[in-house]
Biopython code that builds the backbone (N, CA, C, O; Angstrom):
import numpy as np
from Bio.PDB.StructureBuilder import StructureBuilder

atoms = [
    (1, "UNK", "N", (51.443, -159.209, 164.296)),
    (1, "UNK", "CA", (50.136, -158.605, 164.329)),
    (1, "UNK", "C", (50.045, -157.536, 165.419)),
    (1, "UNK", "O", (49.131, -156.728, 165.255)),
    (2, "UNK", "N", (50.852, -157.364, 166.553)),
    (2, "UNK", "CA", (50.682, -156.461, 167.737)),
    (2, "UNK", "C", (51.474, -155.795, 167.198)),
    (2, "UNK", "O", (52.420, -155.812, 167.985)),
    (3, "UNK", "N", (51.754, -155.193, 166.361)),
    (3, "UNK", "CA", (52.493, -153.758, 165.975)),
    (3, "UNK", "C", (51.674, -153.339, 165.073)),
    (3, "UNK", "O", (51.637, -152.111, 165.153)),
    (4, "UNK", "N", (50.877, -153.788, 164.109)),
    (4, "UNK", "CA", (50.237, -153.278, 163.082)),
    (4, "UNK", "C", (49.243, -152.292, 163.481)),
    (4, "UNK", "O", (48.385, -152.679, 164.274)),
    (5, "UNK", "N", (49.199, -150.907, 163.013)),
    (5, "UNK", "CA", (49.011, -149.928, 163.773)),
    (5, "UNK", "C", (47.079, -150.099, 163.424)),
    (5, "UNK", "O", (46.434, -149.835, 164.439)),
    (6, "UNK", "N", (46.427, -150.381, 162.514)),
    (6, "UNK", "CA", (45.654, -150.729, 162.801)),
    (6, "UNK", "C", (44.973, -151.507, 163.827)),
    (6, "UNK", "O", (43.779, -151.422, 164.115)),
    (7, "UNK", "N", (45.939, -152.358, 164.407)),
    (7, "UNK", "CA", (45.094, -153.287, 165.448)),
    (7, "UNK", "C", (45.434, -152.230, 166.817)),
    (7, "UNK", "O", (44.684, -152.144, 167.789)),
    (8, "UNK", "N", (46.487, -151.603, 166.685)),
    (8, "UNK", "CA", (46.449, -150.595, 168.020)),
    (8, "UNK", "C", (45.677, -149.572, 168.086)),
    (8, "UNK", "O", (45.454, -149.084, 169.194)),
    (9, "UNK", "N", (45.189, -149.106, 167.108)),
    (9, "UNK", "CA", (43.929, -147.953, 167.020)),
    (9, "UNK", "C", (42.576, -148.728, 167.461)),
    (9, "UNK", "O", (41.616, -148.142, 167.961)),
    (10, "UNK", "N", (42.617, -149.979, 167.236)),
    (10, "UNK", "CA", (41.205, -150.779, 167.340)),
    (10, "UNK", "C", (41.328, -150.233, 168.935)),
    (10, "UNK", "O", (40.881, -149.324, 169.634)),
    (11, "UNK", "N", (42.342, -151.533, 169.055)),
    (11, "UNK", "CA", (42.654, -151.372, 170.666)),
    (11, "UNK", "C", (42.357, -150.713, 171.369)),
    (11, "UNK", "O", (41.360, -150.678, 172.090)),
    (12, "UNK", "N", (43.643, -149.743, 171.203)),
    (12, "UNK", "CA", (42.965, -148.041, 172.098)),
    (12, "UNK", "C", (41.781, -147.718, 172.524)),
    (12, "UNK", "O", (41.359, -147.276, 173.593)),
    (13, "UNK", "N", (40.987, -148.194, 170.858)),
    (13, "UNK", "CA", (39.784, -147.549, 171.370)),
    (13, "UNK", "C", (38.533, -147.951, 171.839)),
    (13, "UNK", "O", (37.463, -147.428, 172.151)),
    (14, "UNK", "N", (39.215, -149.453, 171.760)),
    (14, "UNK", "CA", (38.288, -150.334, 173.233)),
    (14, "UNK", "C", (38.783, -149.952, 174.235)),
    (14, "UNK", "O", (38.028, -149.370, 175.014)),
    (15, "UNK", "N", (39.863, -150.077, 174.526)),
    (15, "UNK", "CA", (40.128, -149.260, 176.007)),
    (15, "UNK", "C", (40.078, -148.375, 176.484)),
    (15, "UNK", "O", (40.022, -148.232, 177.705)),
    (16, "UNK", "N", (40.086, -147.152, 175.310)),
    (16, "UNK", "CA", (39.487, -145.569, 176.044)),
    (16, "UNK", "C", (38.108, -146.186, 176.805)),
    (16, "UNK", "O", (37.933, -146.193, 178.023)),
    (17, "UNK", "N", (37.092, -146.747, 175.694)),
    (17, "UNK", "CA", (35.852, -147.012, 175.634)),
    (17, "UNK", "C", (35.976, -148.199, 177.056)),
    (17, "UNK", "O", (34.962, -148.242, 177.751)),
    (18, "UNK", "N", (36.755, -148.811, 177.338)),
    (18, "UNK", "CA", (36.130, -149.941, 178.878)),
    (18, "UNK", "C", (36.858, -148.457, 179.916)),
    (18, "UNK", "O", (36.147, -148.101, 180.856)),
    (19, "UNK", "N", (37.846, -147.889, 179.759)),
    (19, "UNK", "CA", (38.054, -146.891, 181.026)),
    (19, "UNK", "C", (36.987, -146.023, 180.996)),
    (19, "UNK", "O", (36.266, -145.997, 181.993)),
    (20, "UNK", "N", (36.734, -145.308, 180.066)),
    (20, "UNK", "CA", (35.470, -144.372, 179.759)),
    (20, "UNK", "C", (34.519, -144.795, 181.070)),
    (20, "UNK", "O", (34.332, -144.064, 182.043)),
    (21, "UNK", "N", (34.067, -145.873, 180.920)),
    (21, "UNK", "CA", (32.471, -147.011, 181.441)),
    (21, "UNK", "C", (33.465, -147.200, 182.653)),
    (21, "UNK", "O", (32.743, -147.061, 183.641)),
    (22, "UNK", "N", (34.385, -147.376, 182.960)),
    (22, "UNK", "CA", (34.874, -147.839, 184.340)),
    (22, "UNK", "C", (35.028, -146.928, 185.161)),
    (22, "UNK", "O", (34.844, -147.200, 186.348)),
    (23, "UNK", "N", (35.439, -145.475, 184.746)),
    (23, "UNK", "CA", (35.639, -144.554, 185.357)),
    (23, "UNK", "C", (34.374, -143.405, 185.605)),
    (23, "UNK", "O", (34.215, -142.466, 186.385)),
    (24, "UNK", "N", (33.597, -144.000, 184.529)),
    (24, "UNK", "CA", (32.675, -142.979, 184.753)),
    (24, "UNK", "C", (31.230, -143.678, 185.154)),
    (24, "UNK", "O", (30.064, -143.354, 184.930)),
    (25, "UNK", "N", (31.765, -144.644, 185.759)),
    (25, "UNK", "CA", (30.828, -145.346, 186.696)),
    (25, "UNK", "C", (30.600, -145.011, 187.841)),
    (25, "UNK", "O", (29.614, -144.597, 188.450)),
    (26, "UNK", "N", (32.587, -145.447, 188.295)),
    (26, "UNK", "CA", (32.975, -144.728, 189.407)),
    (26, "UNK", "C", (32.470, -143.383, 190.054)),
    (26, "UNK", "O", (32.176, -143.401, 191.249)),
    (27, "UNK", "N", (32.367, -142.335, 189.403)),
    (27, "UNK", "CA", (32.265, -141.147, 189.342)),
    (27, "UNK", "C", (30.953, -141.266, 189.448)),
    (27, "UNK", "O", (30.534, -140.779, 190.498)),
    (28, "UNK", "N", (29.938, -141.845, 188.587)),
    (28, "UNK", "CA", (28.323, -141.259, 188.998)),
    (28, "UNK", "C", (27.819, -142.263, 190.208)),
    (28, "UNK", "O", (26.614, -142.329, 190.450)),
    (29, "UNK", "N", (28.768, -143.041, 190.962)),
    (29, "UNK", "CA", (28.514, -144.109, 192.250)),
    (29, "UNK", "C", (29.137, -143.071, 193.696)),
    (29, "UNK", "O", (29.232, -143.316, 194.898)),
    (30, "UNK", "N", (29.374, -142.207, 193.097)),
    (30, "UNK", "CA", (29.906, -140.821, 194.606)),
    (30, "UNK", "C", (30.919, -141.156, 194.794)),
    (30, "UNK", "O", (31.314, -141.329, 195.947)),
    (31, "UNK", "N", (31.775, -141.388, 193.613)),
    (31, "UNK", "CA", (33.438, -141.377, 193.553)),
    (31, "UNK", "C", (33.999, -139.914, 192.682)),
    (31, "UNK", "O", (34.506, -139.920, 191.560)),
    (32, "UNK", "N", (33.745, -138.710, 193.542)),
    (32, "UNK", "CA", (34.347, -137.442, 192.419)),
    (32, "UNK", "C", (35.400, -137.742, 191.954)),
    (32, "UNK", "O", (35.594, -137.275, 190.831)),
    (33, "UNK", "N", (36.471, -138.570, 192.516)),
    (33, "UNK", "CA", (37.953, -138.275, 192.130)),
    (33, "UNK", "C", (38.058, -138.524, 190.687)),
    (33, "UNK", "O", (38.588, -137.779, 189.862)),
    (34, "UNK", "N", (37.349, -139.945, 190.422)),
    (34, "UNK", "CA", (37.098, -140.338, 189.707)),
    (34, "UNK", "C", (37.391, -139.571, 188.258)),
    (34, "UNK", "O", (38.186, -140.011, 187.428)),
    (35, "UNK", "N", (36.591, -138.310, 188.089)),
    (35, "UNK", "CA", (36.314, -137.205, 186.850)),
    (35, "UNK", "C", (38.183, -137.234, 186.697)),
    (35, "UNK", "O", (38.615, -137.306, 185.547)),
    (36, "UNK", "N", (39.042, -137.186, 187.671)),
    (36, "UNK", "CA", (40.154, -136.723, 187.053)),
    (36, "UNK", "C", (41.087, -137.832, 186.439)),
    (36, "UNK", "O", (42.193, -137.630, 185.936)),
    (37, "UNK", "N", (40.452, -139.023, 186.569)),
    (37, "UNK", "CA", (40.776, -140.196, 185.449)),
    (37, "UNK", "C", (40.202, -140.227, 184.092)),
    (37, "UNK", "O", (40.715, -140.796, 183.129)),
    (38, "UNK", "N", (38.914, -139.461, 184.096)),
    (38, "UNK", "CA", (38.357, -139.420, 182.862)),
    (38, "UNK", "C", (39.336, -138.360, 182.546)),
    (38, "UNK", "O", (40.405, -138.882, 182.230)),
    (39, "UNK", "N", (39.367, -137.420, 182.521)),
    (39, "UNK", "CA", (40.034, -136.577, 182.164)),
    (39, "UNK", "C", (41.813, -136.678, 181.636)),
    (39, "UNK", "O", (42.455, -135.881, 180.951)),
    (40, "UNK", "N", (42.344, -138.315, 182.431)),
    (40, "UNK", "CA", (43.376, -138.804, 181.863)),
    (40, "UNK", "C", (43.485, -139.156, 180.950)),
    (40, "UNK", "O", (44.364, -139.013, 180.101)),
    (41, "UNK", "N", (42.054, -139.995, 181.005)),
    (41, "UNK", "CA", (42.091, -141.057, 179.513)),
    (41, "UNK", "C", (41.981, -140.666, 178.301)),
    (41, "UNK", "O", (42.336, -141.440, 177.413)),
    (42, "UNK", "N", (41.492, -139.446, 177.990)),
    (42, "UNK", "CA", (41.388, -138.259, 176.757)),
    (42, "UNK", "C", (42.362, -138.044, 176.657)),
    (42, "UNK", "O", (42.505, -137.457, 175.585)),
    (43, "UNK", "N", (43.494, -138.183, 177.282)),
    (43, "UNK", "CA", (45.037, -137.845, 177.145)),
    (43, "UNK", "C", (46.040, -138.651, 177.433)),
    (43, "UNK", "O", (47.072, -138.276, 177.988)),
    (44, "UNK", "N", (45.758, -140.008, 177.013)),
    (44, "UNK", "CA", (46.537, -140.800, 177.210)),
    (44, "UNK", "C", (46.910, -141.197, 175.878)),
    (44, "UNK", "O", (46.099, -141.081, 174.959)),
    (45, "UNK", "N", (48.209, -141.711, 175.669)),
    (45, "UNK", "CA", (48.129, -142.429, 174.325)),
    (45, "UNK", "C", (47.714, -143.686, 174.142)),
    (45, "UNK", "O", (47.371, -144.493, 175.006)),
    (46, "UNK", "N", (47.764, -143.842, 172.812)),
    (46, "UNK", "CA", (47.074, -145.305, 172.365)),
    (46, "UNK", "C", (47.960, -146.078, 173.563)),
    (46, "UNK", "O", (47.488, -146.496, 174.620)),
    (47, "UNK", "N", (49.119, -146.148, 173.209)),
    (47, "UNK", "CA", (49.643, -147.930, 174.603)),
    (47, "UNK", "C", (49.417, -147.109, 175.699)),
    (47, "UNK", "O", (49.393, -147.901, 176.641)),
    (48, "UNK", "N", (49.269, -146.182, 176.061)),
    (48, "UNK", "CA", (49.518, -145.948, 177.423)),
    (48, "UNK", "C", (47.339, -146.471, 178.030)),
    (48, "UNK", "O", (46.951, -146.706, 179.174)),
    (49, "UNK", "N", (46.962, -146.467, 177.447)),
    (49, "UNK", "CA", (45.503, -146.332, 177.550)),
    (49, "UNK", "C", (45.396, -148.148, 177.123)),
    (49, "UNK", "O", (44.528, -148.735, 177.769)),
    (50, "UNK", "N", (46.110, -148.927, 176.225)),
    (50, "UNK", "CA", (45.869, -150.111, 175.862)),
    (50, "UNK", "C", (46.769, -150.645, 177.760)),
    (50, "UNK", "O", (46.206, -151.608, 178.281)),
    (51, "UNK", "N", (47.613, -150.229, 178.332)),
    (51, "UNK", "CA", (48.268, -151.139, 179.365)),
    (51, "UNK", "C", (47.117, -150.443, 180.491)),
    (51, "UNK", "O", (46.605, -151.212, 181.305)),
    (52, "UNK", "N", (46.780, -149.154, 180.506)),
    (52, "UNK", "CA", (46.053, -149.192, 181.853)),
    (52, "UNK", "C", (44.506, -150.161, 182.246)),
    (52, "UNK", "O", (44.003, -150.488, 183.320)),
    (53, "UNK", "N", (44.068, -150.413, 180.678)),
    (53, "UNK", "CA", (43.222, -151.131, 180.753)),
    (53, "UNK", "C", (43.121, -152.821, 181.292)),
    (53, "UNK", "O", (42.383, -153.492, 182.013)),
    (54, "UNK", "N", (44.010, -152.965, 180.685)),
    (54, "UNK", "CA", (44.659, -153.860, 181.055)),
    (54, "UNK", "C", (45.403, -154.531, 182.687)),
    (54, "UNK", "O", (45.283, -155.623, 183.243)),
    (55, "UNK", "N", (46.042, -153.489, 182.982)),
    (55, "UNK", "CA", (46.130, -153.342, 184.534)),
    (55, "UNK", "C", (44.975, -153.489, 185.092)),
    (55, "UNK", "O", (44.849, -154.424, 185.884)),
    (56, "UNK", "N", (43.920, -152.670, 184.843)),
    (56, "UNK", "CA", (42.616, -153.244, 185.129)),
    (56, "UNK", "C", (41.341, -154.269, 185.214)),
    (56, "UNK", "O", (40.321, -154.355, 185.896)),
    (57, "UNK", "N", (41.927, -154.961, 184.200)),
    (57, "UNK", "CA", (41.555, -156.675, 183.610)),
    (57, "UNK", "C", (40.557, -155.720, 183.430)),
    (57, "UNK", "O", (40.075, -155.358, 184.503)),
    (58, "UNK", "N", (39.972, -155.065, 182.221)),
    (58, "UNK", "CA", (39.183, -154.531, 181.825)),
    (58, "UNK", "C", (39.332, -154.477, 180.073)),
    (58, "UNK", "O", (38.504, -153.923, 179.348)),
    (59, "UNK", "N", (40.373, -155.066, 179.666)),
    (59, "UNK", "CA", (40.397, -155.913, 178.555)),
    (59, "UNK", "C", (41.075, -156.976, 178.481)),
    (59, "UNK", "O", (41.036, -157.664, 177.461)),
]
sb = StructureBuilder()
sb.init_structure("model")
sb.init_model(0)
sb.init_chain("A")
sb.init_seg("    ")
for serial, (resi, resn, name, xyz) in enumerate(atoms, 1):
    if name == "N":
        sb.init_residue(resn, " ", resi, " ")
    sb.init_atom(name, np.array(xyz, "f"), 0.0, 1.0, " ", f" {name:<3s}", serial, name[0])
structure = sb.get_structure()
């Protein structure tokens, strides 16, 4: 089931979506740096965006 590319598109895009909210929390709490993580996560790929979330216990 963790290869089926459907469940990695789900994925992804809960985790764009919890970094999205994590980072751009950061950022409107007077963390500028912040913007240049958002700006990662639009450019991350699906696993690369499913493990950072993750690193984050944010999924």
């Amino acid at each position: 089931m963790e290869h089926d590319p459907f469940w990695i598109r789900q994925a992804a895009a809960a985790a764009r979506e919890a970094l999205t909210d994590y980072y751009g929390t950061a950022f409107t709490c007077g963390m500028p740096a912040a913007m240049a993580d958002l700006s990662h996560v639009e450019m991350m790929s699906d696993e690369e965006a499913i493990e950072e979330a993750r690193r984050l216990h944010l999924i």
